[in-house]
TISE-272003 format. One record per residue: residue number from 1; chain; x, y, z of N, C-alpha, C, O, CB in turn. Coordinates in steps of 0.2 Angstrom, whole numbers, plus 5000, padded with zeros to 4 digits. Glycine has a CB too. Example, Ala and Ser with C-alpha at 12.3 -4.5 7.8 and 13.67 -1.06 7.14 Angstrom:
# TISE-272003
   k c  nc1  nc2  nc3 cac1 cac2 cac3  cc1  cc2  cc3  oc1  oc2  oc3 cbc1 cbc2 cbc3
   1 A 5066 4972 5039 5062 4978 5039 5066 4984 5039 5071 4983 5042 5057 4978 5045
   2 A 5064 4989 5035 5068 4995 5036 5064 5000 5039 5067 5006 5040 5070 4997 5029
***
This chain:
# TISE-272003
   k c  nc1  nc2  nc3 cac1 cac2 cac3  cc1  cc2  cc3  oc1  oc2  oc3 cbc1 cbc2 cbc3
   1 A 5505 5399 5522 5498 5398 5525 5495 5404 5527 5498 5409 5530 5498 5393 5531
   2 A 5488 5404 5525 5486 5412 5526 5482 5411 5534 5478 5407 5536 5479 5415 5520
   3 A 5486 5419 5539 5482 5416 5546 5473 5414 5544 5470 5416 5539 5482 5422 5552
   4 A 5469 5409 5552 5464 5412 5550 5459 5418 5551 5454 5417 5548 5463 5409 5549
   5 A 5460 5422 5555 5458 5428 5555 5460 5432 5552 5460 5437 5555 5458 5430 5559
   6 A 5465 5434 5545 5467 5435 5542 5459 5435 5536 5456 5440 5534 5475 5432 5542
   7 A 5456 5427 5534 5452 5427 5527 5444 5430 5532 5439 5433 5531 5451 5417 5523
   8 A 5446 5428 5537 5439 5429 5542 5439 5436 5542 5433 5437 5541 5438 5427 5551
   9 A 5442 5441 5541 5443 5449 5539 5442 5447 5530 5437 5451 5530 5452 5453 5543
  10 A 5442 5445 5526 5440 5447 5520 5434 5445 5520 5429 5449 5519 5444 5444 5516
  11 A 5433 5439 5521 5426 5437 5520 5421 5439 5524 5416 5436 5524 5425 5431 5521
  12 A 5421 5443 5528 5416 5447 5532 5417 5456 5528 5413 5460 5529 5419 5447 5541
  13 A 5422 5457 5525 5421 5464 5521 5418 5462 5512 5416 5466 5507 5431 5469 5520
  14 A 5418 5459 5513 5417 5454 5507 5409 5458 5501 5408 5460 5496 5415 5446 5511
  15 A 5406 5456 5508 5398 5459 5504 5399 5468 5501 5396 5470 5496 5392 5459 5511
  16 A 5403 5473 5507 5402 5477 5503 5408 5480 5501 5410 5486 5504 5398 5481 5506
  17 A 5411 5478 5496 5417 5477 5494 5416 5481 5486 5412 5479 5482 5419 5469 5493
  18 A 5418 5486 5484 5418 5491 5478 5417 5486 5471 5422 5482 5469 5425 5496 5478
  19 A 5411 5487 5469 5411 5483 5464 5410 5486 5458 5409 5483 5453 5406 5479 5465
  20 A 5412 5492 5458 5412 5499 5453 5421 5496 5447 5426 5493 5449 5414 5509 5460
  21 A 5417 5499 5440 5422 5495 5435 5430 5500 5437 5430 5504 5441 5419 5496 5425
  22 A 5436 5498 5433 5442 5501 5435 5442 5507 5433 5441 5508 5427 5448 5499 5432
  23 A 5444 5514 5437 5446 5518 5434 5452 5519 5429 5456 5515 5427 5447 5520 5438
  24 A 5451 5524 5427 5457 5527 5419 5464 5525 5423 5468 5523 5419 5456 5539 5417
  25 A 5466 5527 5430 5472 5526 5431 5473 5520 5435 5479 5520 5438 5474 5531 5433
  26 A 5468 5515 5436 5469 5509 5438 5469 5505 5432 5473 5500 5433 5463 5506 5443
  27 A 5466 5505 5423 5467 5502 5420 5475 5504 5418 5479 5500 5416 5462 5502 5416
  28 A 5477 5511 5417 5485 5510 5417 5487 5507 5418 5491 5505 5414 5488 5512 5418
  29 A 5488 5505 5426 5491 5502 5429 5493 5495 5424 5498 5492 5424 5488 5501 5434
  30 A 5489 5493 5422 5488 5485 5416 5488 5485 5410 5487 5481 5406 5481 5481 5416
  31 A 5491 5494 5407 5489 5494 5399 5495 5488 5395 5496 5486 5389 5489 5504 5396
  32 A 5499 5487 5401 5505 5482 5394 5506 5475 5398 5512 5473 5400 5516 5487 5390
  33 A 5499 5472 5399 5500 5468 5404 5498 5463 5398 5492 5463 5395 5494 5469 5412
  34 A 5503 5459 5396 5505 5452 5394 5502 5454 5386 5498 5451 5383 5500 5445 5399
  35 A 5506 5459 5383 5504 5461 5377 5502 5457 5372 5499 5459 5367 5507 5464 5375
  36 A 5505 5448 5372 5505 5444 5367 5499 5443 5365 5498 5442 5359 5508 5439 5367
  37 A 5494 5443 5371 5484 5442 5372 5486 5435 5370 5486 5436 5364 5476 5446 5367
  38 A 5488 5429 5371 5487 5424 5371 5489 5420 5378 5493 5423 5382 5490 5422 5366
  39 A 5485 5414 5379 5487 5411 5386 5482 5412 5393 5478 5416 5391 5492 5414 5389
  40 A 5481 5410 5397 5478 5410 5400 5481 5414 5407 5487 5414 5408 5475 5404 5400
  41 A 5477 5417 5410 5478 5423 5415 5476 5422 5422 5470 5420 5422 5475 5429 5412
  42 A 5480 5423 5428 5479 5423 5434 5478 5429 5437 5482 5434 5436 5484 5420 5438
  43 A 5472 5430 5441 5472 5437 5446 5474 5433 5450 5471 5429 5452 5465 5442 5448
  44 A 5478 5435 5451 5478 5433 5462 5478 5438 5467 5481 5443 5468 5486 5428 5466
  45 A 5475 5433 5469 5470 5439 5476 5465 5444 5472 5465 5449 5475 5476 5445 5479
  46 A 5462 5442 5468 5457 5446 5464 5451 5446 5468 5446 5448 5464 5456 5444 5456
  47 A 5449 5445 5474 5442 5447 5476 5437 5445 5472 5435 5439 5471 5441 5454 5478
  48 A 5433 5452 5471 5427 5452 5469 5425 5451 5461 5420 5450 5458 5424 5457 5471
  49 A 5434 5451 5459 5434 5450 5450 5434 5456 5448 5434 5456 5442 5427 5447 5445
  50 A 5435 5461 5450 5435 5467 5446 5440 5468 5441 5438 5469 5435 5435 5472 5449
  51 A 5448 5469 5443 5450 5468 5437 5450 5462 5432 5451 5463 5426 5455 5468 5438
  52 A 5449 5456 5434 5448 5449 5430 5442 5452 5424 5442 5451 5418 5446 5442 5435
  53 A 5438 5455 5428 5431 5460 5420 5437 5461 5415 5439 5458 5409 5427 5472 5423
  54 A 5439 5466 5418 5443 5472 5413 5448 5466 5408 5447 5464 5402 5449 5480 5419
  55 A 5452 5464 5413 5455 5458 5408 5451 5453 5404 5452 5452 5398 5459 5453 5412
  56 A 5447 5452 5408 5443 5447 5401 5439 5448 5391 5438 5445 5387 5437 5446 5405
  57 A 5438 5456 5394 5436 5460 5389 5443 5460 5383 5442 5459 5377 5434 5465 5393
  58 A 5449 5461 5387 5455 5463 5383 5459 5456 5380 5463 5457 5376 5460 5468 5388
  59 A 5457 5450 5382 5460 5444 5381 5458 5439 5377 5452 5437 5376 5461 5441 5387
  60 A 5460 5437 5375 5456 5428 5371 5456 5425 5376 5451 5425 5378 5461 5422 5363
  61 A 5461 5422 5380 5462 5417 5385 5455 5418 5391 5451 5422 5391 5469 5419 5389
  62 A 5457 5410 5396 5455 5412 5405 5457 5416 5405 5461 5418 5401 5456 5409 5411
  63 A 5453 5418 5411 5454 5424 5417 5453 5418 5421 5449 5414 5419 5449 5432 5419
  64 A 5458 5418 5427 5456 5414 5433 5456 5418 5438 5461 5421 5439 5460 5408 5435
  65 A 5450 5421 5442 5452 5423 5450 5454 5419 5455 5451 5414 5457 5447 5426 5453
  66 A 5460 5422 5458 5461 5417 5463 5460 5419 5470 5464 5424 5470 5468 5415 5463
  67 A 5456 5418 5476 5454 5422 5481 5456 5417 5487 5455 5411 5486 5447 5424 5479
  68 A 5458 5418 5492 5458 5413 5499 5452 5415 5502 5451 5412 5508 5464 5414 5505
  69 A 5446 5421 5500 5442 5421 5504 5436 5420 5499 5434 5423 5494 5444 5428 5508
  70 A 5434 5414 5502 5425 5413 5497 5421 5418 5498 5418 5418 5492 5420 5405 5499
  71 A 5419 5421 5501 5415 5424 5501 5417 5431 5495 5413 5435 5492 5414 5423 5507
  72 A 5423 5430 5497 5425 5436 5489 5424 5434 5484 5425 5438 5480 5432 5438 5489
  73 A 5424 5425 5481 5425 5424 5477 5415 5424 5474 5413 5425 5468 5430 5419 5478
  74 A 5413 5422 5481 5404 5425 5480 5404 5428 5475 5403 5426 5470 5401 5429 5486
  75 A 5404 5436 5478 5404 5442 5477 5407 5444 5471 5405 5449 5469 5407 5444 5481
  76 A 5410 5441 5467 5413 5439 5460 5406 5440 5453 5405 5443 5448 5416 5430 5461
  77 A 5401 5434 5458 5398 5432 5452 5400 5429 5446 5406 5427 5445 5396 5437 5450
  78 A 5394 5428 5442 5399 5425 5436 5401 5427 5430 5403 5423 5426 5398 5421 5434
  79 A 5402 5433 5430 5405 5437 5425 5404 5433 5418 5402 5428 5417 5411 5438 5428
  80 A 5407 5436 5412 5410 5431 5409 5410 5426 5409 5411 5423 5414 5413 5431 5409
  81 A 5410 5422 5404 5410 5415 5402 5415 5412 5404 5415 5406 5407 5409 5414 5396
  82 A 5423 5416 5402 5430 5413 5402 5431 5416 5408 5437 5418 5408 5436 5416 5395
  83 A 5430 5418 5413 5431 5420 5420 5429 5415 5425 5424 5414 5427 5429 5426 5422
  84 A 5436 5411 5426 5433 5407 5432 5436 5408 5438 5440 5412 5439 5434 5400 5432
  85 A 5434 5405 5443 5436 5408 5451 5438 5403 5454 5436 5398 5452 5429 5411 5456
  86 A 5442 5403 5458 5447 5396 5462 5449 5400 5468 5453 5404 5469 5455 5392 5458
  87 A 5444 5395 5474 5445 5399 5481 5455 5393 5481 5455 5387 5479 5436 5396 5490
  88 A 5459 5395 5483 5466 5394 5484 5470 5399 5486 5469 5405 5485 5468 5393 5478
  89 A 5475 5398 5492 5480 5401 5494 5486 5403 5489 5485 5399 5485 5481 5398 5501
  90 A 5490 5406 5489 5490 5409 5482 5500 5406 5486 5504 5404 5482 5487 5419 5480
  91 A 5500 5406 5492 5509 5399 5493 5509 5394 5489 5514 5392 5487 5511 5394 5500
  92 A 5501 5390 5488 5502 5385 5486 5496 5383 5481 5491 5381 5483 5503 5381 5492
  93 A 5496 5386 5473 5492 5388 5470 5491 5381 5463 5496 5381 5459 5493 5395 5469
  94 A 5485 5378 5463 5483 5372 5461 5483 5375 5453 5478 5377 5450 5477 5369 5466
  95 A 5490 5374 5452 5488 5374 5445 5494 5372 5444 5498 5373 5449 5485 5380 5440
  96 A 5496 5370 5436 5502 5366 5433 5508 5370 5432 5507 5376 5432 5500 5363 5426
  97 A 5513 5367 5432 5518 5373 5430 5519 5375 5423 5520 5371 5418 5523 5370 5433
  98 A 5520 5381 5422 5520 5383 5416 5512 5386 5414 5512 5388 5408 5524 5377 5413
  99 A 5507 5385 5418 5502 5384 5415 5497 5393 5413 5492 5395 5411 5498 5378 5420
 100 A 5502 5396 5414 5498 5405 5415 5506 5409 5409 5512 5408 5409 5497 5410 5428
 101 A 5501 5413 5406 5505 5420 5400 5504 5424 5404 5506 5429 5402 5502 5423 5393
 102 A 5501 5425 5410 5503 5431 5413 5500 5429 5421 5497 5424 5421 5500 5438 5409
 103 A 5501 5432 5426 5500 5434 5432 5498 5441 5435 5503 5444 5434 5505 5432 5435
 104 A 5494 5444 5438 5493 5449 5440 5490 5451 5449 5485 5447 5451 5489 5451 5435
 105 A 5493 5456 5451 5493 5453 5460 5492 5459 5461 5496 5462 5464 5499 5449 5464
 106 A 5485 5463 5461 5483 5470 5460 5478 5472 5467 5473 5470 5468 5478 5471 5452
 107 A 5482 5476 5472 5480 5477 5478 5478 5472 5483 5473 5471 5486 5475 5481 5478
 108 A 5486 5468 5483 5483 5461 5488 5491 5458 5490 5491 5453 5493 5477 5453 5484
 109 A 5496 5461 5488 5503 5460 5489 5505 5458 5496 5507 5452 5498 5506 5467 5488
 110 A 5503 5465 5501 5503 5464 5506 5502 5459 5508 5506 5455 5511 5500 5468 5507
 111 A 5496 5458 5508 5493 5453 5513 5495 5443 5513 5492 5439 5517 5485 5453 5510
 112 A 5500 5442 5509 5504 5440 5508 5509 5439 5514 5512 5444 5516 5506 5441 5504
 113 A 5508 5433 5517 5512 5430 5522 5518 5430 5520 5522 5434 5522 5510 5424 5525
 114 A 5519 5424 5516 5527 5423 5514 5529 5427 5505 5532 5425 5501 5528 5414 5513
 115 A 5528 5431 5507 5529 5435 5498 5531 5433 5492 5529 5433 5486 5534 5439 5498
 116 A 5539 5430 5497 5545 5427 5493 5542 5421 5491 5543 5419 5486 5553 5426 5497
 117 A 5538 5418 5495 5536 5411 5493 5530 5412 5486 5529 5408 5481 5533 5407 5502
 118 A 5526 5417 5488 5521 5419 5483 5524 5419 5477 5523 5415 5473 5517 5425 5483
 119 A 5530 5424 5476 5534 5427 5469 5536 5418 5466 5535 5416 5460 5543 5433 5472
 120 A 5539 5414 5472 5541 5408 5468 5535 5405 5465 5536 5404 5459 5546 5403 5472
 121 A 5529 5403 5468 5525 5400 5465 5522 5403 5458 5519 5400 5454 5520 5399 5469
 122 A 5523 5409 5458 5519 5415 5451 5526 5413 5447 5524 5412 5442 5517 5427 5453
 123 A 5533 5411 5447 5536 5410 5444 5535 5401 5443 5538 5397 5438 5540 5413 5446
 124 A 5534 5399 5445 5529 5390 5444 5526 5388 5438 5527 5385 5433 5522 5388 5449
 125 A 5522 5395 5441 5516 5393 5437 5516 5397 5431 5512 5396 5426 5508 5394 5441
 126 A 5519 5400 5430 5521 5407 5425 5525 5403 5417 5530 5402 5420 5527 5414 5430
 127 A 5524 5401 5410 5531 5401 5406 5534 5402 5404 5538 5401 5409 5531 5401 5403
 128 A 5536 5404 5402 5544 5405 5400 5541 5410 5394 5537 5409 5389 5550 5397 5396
 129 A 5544 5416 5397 5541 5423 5394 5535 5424 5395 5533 5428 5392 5541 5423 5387
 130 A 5531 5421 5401 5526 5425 5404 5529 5430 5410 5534 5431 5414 5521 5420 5407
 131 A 5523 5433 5410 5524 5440 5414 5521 5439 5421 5518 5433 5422 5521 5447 5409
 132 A 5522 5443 5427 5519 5445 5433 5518 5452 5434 5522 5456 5435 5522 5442 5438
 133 A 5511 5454 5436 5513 5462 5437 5510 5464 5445 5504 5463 5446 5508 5467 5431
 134 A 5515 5466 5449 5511 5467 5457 5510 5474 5455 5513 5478 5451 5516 5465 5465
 135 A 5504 5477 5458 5502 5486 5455 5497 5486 5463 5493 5483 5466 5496 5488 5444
 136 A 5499 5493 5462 5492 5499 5468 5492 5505 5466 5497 5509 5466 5492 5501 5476
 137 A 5485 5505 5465 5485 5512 5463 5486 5516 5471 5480 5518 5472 5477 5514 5459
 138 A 5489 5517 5475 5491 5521 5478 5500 5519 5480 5503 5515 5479 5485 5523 5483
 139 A 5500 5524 5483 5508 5524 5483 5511 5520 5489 5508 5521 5494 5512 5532 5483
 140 A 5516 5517 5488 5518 5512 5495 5518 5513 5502 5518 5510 5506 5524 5508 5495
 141 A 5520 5520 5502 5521 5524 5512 5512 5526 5514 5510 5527 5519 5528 5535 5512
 142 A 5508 5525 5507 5500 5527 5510 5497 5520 5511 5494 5519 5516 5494 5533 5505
 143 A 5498 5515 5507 5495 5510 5508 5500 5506 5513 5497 5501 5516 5494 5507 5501
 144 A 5506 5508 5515 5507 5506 5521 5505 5509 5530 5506 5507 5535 5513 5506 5520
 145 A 5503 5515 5528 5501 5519 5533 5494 5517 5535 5492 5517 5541 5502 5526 5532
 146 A 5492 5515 5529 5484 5513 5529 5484 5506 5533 5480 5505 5538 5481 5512 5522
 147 A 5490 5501 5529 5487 5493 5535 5490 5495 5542 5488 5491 5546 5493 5483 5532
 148 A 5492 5499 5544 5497 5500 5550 5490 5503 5554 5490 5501 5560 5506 5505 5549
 149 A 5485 5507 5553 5481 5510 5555 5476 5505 5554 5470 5507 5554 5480 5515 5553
 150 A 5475 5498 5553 5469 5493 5554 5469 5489 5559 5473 5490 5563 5468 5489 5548
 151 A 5465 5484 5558 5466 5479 5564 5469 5473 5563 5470 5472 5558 5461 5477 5566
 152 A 5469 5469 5568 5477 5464 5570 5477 5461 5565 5482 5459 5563 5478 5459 5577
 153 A 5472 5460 5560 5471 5456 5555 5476 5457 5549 5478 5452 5546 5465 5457 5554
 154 A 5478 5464 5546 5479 5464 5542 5484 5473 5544 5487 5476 5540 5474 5462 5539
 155 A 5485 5473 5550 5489 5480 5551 5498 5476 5549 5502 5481 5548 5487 5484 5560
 156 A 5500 5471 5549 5507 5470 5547 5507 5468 5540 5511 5464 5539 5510 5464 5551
 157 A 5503 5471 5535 5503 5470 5529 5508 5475 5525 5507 5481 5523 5496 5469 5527
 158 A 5512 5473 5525 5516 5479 5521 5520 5479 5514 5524 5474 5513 5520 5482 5525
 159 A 5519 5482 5510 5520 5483 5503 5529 5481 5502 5527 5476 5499 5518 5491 5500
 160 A 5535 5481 5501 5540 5481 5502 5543 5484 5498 5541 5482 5493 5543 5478 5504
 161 A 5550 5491 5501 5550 5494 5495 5555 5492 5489 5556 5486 5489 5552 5500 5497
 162 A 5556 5494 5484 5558 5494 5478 5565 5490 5477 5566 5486 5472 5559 5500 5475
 163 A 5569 5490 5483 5575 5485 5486 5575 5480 5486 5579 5476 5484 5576 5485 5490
 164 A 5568 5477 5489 5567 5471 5489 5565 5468 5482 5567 5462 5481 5563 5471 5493
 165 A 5559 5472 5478 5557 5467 5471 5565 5467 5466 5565 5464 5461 5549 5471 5466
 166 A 5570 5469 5468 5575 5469 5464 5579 5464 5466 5584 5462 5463 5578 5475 5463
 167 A 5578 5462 5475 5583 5457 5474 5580 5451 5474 5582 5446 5474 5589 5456 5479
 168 A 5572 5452 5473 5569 5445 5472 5569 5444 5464 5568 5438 5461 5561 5445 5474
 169 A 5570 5447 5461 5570 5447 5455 5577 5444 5452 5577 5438 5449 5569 5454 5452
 170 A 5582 5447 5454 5589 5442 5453 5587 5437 5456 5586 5432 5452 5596 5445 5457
 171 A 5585 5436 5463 5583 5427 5466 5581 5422 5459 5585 5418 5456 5576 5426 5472
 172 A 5576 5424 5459 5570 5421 5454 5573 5419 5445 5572 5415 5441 5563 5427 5453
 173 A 5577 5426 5444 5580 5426 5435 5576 5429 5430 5575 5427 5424 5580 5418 5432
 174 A 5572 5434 5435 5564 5437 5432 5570 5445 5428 5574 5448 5431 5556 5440 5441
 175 A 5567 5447 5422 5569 5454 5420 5563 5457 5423 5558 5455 5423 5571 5457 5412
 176 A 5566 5463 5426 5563 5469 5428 5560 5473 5420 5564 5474 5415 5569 5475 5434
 177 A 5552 5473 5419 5551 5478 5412 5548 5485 5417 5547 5491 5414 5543 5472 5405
 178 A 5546 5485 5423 5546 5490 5423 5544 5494 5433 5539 5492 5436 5541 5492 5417
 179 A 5547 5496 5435 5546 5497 5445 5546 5505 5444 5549 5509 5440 5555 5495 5451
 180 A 5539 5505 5448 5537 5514 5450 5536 5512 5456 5531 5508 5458 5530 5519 5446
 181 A 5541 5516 5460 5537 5517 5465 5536 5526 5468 5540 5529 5471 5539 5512 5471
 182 A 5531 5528 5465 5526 5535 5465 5523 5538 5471 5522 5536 5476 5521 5534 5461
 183 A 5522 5543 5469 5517 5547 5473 5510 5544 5474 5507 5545 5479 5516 5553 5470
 184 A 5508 5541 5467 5501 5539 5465 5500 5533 5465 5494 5532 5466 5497 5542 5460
 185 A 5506 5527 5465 5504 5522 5461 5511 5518 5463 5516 5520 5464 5502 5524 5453
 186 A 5510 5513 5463 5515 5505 5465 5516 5500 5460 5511 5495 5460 5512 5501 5471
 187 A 5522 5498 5453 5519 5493 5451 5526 5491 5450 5531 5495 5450 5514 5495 5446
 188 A 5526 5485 5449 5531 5479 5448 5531 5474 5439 5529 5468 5439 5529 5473 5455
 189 A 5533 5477 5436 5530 5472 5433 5537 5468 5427 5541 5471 5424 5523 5475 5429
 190 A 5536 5461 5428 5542 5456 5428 5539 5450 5423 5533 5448 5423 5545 5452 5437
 191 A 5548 5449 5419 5545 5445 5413 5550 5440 5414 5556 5441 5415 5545 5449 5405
 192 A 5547 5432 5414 5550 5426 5416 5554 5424 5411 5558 5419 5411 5546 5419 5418
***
């Protein structure tokens, strides 16, 4: 369960939320994100849709954004035709099992109350040989230094380091295809 002053801090940054397309080294981040392009695709925690754009362009499938904060999902617009939006808490994420080729959870890790509990539902909802990719473009001790310097809202948000997606990974039965954790950049990305 997401606190609620936890969404009342998103939906109040909501309006002026960077609506500028991905950089060169934020699309990296995604360049072998679910290479088969078939299936339909989850952002969770995608805000304002920005990467769900960039995915949509590169996919046949949906794009779904999944946001707990509507007013982020506002802010979305409507993009694309195959981009839909679903305000949903991402513990407990209203869709079928089996029903997504891929999952992507791009600067919103953190903010995950129960993590472990998110990883199992992206493995729910995920097939059998779909993928999940968690990514930031900045490196986990800055984007942790950063929530630790915010307000009560979101200052215990923290990234966890590379130890942990490895023994969630054994939990779950997920291969590791690829873990950086960098100077510049954070990315997890796991094939069911």
């Amino acid at each position: 369960m997401i606190k609620p002053d936890k969404k009342e801090f998103f939906d109040f940054l909501a309006p002026d939320w960077p609506e500028k397309e991905l950089t060169g080294r934020e699309r990296a981040l995604f360049a072998g994100a679910g290479r088969n392009g078939k299936g339909c695709v989850i952002d969770l925690g995608g805000g304002n849709g920005r990467l769900a754009r960039f995915l949509a362009r590169r996919r046949r499938g949906r794009v779904i954004v999944v946001d707990f904060s509507l007013e982020m999902l506002k802010a979305a617009g409507e993009g694309a035709g195959k981009i839909i939006r679903v305000q949903a808490d991402a513990h407990r994420l209203p869709f079928a099992d089996s029903a997504a080729a891929l999952v992507v959870c791009y600067s919103a890790f953190p903010h995950f109350d129960r993590q472990e509990g998110v990883l199992r539902e992206c493995r729910r909802v995920l097939r059998d040989g779909g993928e999940l990719i968690v990514a930031h473009s900045r490196s986990r001790r800055e984007i942790n230094r950063f929530h630790a310097r915010q307000c009560r809202a979101v200052s215990g948000d923290f990234l966890p380091p590379p130890v942990r997606f490895r023994a969630w990974a054994a939990d779950l039965g997920w291969k590791i295809l690829r873990l950086e954790d960098g100077e510049e950049s954070f990315i997890v990305h796991y094939r069911r």
